[in-house]
C-alpha positions as CSV (number, residue, x, y, z in Angstrom):
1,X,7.3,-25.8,-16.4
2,X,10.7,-26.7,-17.9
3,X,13.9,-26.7,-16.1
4,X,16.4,-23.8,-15.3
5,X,20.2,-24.2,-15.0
6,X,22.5,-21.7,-12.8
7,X,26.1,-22.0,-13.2
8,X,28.9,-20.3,-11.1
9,X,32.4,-19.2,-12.7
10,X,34.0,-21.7,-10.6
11,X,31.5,-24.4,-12.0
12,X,29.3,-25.1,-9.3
13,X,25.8,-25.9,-10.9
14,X,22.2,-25.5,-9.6
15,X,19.5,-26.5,-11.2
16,X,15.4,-25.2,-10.7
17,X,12.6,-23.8,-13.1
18,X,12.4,-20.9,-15.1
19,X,11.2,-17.5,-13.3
20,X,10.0,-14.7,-15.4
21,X,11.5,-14.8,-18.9
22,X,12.7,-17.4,-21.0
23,X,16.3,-17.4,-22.5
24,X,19.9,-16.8,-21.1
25,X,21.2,-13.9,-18.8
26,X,25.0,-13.3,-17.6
27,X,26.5,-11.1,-14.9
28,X,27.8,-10.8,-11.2
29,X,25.8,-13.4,-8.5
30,X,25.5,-11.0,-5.5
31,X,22.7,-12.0,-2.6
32,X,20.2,-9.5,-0.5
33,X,19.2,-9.9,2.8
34,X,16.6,-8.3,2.5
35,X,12.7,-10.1,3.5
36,X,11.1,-7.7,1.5
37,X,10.9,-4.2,-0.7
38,X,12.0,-6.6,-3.8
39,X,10.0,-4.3,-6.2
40,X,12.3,-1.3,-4.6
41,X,15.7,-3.6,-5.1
42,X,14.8,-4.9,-8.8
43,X,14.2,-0.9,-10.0
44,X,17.4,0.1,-8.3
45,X,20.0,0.9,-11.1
46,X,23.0,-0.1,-8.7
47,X,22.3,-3.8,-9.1
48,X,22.7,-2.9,-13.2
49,X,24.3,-6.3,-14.7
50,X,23.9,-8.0,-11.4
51,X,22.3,-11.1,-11.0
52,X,20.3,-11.2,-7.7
53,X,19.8,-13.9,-4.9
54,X,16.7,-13.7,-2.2
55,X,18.4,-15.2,1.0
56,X,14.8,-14.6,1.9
57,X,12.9,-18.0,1.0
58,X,9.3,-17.1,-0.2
59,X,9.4,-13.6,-3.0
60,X,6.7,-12.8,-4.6
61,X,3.4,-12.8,-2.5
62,X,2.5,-9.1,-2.7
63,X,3.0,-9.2,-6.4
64,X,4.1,-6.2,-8.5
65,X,2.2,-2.7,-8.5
66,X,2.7,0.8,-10.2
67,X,3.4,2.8,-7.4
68,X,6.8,1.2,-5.6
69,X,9.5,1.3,-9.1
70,X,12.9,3.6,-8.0
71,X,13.6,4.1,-12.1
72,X,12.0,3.6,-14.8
73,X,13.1,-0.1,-15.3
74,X,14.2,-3.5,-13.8
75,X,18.1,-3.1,-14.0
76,X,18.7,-6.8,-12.7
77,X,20.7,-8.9,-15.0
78,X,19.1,-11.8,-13.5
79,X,16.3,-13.6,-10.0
80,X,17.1,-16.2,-8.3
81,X,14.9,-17.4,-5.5
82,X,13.3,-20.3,-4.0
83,X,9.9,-20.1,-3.1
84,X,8.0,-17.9,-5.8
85,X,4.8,-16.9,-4.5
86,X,1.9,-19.3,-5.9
87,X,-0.5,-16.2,-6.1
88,X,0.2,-12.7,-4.8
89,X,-2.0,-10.9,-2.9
90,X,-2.1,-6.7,-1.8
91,X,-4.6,-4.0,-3.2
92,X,-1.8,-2.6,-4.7
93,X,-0.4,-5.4,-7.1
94,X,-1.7,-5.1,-10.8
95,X,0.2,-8.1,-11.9
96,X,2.6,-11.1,-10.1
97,X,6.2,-10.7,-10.2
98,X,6.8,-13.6,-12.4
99,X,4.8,-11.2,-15.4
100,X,6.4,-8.5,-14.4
101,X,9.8,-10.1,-14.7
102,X,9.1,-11.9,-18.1
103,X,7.4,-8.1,-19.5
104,X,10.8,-7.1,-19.4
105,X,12.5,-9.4,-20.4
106,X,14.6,-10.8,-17.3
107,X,15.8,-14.2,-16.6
108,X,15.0,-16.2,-13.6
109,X,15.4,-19.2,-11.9
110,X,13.6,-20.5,-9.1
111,X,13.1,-23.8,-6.5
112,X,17.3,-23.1,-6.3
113,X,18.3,-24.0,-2.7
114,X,19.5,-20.4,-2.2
115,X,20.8,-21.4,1.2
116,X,23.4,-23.0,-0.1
117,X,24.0,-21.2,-2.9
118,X,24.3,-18.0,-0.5
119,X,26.8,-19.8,2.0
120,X,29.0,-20.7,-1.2
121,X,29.2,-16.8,-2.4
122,X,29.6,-15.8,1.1
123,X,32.7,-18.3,1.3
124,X,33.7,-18.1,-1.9
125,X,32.9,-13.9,-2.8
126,X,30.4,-12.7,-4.9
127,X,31.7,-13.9,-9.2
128,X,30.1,-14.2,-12.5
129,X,27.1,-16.4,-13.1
130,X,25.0,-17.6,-15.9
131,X,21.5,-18.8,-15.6
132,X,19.7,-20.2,-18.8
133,X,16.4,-22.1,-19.7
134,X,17.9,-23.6,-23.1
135,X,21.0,-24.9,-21.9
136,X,20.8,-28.1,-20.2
137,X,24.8,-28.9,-19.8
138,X,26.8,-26.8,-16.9
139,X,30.0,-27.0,-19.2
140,X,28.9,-25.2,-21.9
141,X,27.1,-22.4,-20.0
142,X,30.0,-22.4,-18.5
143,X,31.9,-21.6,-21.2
144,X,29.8,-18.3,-21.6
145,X,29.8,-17.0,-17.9
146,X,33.7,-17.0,-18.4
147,X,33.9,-14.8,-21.6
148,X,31.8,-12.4,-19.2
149,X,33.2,-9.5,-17.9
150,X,33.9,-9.1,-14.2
151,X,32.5,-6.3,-11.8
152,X,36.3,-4.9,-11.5
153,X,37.1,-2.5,-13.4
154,X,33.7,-1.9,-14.8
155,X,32.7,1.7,-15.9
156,X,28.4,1.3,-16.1
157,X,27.7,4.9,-15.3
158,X,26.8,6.2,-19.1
159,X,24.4,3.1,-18.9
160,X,22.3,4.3,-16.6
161,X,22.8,8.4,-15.7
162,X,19.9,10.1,-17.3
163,X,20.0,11.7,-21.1
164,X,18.9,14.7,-20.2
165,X,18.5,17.3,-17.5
166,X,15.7,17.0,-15.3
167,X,14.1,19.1,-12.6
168,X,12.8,18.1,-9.5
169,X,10.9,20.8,-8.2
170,X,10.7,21.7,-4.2
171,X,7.4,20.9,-2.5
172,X,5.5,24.2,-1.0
173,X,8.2,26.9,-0.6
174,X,11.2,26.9,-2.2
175,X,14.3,27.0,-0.3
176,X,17.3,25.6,-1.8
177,X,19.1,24.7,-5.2
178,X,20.8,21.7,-5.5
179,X,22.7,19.9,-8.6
180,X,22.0,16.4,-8.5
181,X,24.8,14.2,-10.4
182,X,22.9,11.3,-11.5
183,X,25.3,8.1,-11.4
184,X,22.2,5.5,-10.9
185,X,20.0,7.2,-8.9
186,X,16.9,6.2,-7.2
187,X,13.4,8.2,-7.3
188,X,12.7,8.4,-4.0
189,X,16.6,10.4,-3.5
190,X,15.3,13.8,-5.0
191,X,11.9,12.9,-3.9
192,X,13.3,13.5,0.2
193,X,15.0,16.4,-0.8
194,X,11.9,18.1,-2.5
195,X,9.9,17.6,0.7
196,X,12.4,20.0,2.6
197,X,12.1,22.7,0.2
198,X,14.8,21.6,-2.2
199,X,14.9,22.6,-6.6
200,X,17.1,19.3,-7.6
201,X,18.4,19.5,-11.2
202,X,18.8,15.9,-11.8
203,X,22.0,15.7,-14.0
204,X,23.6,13.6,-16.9
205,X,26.7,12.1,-15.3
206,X,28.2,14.1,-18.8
207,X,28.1,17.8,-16.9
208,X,30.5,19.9,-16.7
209,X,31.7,22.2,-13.9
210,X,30.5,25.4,-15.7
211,X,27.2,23.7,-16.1
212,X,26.4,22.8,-12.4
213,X,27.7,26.5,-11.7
214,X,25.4,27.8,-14.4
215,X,22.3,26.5,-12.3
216,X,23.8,28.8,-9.2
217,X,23.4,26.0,-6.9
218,X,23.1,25.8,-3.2
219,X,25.4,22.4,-2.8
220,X,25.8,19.3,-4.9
221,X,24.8,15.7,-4.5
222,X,26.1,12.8,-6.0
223,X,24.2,9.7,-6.3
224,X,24.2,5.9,-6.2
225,X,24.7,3.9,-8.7
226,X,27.1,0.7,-10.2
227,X,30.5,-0.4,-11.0
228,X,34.1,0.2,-9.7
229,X,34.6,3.4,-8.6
230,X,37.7,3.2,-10.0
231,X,37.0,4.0,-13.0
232,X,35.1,7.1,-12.6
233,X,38.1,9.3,-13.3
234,X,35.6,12.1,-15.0
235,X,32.9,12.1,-12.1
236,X,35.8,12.3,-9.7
237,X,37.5,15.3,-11.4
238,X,34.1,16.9,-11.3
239,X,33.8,16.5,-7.7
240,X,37.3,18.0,-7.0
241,X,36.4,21.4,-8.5
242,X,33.2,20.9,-6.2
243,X,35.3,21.1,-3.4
244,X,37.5,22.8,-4.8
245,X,34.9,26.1,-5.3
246,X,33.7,24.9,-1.7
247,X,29.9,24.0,-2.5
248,X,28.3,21.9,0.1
249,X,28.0,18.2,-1.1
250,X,26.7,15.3,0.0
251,X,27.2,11.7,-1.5
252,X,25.0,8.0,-1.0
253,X,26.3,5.3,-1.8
254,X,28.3,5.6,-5.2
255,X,28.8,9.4,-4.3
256,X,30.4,8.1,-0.8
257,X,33.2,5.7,-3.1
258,X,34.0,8.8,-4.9
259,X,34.2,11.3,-2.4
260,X,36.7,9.0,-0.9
261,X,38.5,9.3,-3.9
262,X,38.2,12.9,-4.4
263,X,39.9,12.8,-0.9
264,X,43.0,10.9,-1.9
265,X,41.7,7.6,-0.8
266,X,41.4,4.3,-2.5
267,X,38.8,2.0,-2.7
268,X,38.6,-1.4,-3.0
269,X,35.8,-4.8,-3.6
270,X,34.6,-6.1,-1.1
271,X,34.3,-9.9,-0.9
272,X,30.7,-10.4,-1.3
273,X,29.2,-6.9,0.1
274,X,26.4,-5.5,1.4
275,X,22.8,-5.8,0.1
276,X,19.9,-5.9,1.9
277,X,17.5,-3.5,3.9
278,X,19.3,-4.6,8.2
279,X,22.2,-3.6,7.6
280,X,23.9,-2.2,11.8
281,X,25.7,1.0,10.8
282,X,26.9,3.6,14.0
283,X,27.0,6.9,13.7
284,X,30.3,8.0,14.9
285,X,29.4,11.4,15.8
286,X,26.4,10.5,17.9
287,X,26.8,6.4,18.8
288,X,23.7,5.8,18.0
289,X,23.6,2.5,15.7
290,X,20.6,2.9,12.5
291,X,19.1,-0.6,10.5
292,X,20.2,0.5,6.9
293,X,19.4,-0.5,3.4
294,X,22.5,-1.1,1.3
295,X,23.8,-2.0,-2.0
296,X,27.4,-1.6,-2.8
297,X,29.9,-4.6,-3.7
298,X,33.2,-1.8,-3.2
299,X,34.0,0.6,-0.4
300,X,36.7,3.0,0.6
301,X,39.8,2.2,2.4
302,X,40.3,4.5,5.1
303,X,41.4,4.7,9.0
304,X,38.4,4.4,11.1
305,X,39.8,6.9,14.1
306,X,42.2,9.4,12.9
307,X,42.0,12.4,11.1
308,X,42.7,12.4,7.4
309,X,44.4,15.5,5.7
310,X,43.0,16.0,2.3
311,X,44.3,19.2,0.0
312,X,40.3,20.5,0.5
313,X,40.9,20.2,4.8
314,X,40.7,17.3,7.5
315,X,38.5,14.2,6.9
316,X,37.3,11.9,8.7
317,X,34.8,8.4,8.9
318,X,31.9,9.4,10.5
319,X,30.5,6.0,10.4
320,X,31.2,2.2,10.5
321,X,29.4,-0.8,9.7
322,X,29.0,-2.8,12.9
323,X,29.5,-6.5,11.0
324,X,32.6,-5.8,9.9
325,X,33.9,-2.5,10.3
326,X,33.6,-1.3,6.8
327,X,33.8,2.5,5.5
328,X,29.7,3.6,5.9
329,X,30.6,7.2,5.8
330,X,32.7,10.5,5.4
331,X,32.5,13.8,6.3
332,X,35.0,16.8,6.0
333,X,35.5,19.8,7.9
334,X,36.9,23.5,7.3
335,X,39.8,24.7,9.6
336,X,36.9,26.4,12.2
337,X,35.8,22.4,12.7
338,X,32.5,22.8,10.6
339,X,31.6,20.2,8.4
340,X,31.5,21.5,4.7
341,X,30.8,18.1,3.1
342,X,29.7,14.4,3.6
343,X,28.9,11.6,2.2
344,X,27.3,7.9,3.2
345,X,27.6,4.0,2.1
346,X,23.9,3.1,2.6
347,X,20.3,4.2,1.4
348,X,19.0,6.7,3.9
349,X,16.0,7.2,1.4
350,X,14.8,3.9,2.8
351,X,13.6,2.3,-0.7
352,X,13.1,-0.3,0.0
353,X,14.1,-0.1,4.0
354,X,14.1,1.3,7.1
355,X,13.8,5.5,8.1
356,X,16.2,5.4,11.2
357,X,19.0,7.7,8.5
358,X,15.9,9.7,6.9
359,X,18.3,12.9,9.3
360,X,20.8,12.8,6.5
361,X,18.5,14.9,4.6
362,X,18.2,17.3,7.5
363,X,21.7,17.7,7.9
364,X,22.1,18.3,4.5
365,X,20.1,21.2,5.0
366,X,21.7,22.4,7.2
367,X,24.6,22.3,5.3
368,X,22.9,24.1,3.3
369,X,22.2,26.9,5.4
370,X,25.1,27.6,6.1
371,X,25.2,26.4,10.1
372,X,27.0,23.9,11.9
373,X,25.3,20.5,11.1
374,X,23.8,19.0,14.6
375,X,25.1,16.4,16.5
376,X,21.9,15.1,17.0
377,X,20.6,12.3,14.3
378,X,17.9,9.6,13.7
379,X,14.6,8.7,13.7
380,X,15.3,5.8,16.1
């Protein structure tokens, strides 16, 4: 089968076989925790010049099908696991994940001990990586992974956003307009939005002010999506004159980093982050703890139990994450107490994951209409 090589900025070396395509792939060596949903993860447009490492050992067995993709592509930079399925097997699959992989053109490696590779980036943090089936000496490739440039300071948005408006139209009745700023979103986002009566104008990340207001719209969402939110100085201007005009919003993921930053807050990379679909979040507002799928490598820097004056009113985190007390949410609130907008770290679509934050949605809604949001939440 020929022979693999994986090599770590800091020069530590794995070797395995090739997975998927042939060739040479660079980017950042991040690893999911997550046992399955891998179709889900390698179609999600956050991990966008990410190379990915299964904790979980065996990847492959329900093979690939046409059903399950979040975009219209595997954004992956690179797959490293250990145990590639020998056959898959599911009604669904049309072809194995190793075609799939090498259709579009994406690097792999596998038979990698990604125990220890795992352990190392957990010790170590998450840093650039090579992996390449014609290179057989470490120092070389590793030469390349350090003319690579790191996650920091990375603006990948125009790399992924959509070219061109898009609508999402509401299922049955129509009861809401929303403008949708697409930053790397995922399908199944405007696809839970639609089911509770929602238009979503899927947006370039491009749009102007004027433009969202053209479309008359209800509240705004911002999407996930990649890189340091740092250097979305555009996105985050737009989102000031959102709350500015006080239009409802709500934020996942990437959205949640910049309405941080809208705020007045800063944000900063985390040491190796948060992937996978068991990630322990509580909901401060209720105390009720959700299993949620994450993908995010920066946060926001914030205090976890006192009120935070913005210009647009008070803030405040609404939840944590319960391994290490992380930023998993923000919400802000008018001078009568009511919340006005908010915004969360993790996936409450559940693509690949769990449904326990699938009341996100619902208190968007609400939001929506107008009424206090509820203090009552989840599907637990």
């Amino acid at each position: 089968m020929g022979q693999a090589l994986l090599v770590l900025e800091d020069g530590r070396a794995f070797r395995g076989e090739p997975y998927g395509a042939t060739g040479e792939t660079f980017g950042e060596a991040v690893f999911c925790t997550a046992m399955t949903g891998y179709q889900e993860t390698l179609t999600d447009p956050s991990f966008h010049r990410q190379v990915v490492v299964m904790t979980y050992p065996h990847v492959g067995n329900t093979g690939w099908n046409d059903e399950d993709d979040e975009s219209s592509r595997i954004w992956v930079a690179g797959y490293v696991v250990r145990d590639p399925a020998r056959r898959h097997s599911s009604w669904r699959s049309r072809r194995g994940l190793d075609e799939e992989l090498a259709r579009q053109g994406v690097v792999g490696i596998s038979g990698v001990d990604t125990r220890a590779l795992t352990r190392h980036l957990r010790d170590k943090g998450s840093m650039r990586v090579g992996i390449s089936t014609v290179e057989t000496d470490p120092a070389k490739l590793l030469e390349r992974v350090l003319r690579q440039p790191p996650m920091l300071g990375a603006n990948l948005i125009d790399e992924v956003t959509t070219p061109e408006p898009k609508l999402i139209a509401a299922e049955g009745e129509k009861r809401f307009t929303v403008a949708a700023i697409d930053l790397g979103i995922k399908a199944m986002t405007p696809q839970r939005m639609s089911q509770r009566g929602i238009d979503v104008h899927l947006l370039p990340a491009t749009t102007t002010f004027d433009e969202v207001l053209a479309l008359n719209p209800d509240g705004v969402f911002f999407s996930n999506g990649p890189g340091d939110p740092a250097t979305a100085e555009r996105e985050i201007g737009l989102l000031r004159q959102v709350l500015d005009a006080g239009l409802p919003y709500f934020g996942i993921c990437f959205g949640n980093q910049l309405f941080g930053r809208a705020l007045g807050l800063d944000t900063y990379k985390l040491r190796f982050g948060h992937r996978g679909v068991n990630q322990p979040v509580m909901d401060l507002r209720t105390r009720k703890v959700e299993i949620t799928s994450q993908n995010h490598g920066f946060a926001v820097q914030a205090p976890l139990d006192t009120d935070i004056e913005t210009p647009y009113g008070i803030a405040r985190v609404s939840h944590i994450g319960l391994n290490d007390d992380v930023v998993e949410g923000l919400e802000l609130r008018d001078e009568q107490g009511r919340v006005k907008a908010f915004s969360v770290q993790y996936h409450p679509e559940a693509a690949a994951g769990p449904h326990d934050a699938a009341y996100l949605f619902d208190r968007f809604v609400e939001l929506l209409e107008g009424r206090p949001t509820t203090s009552e939440g989840g599907e637990n």
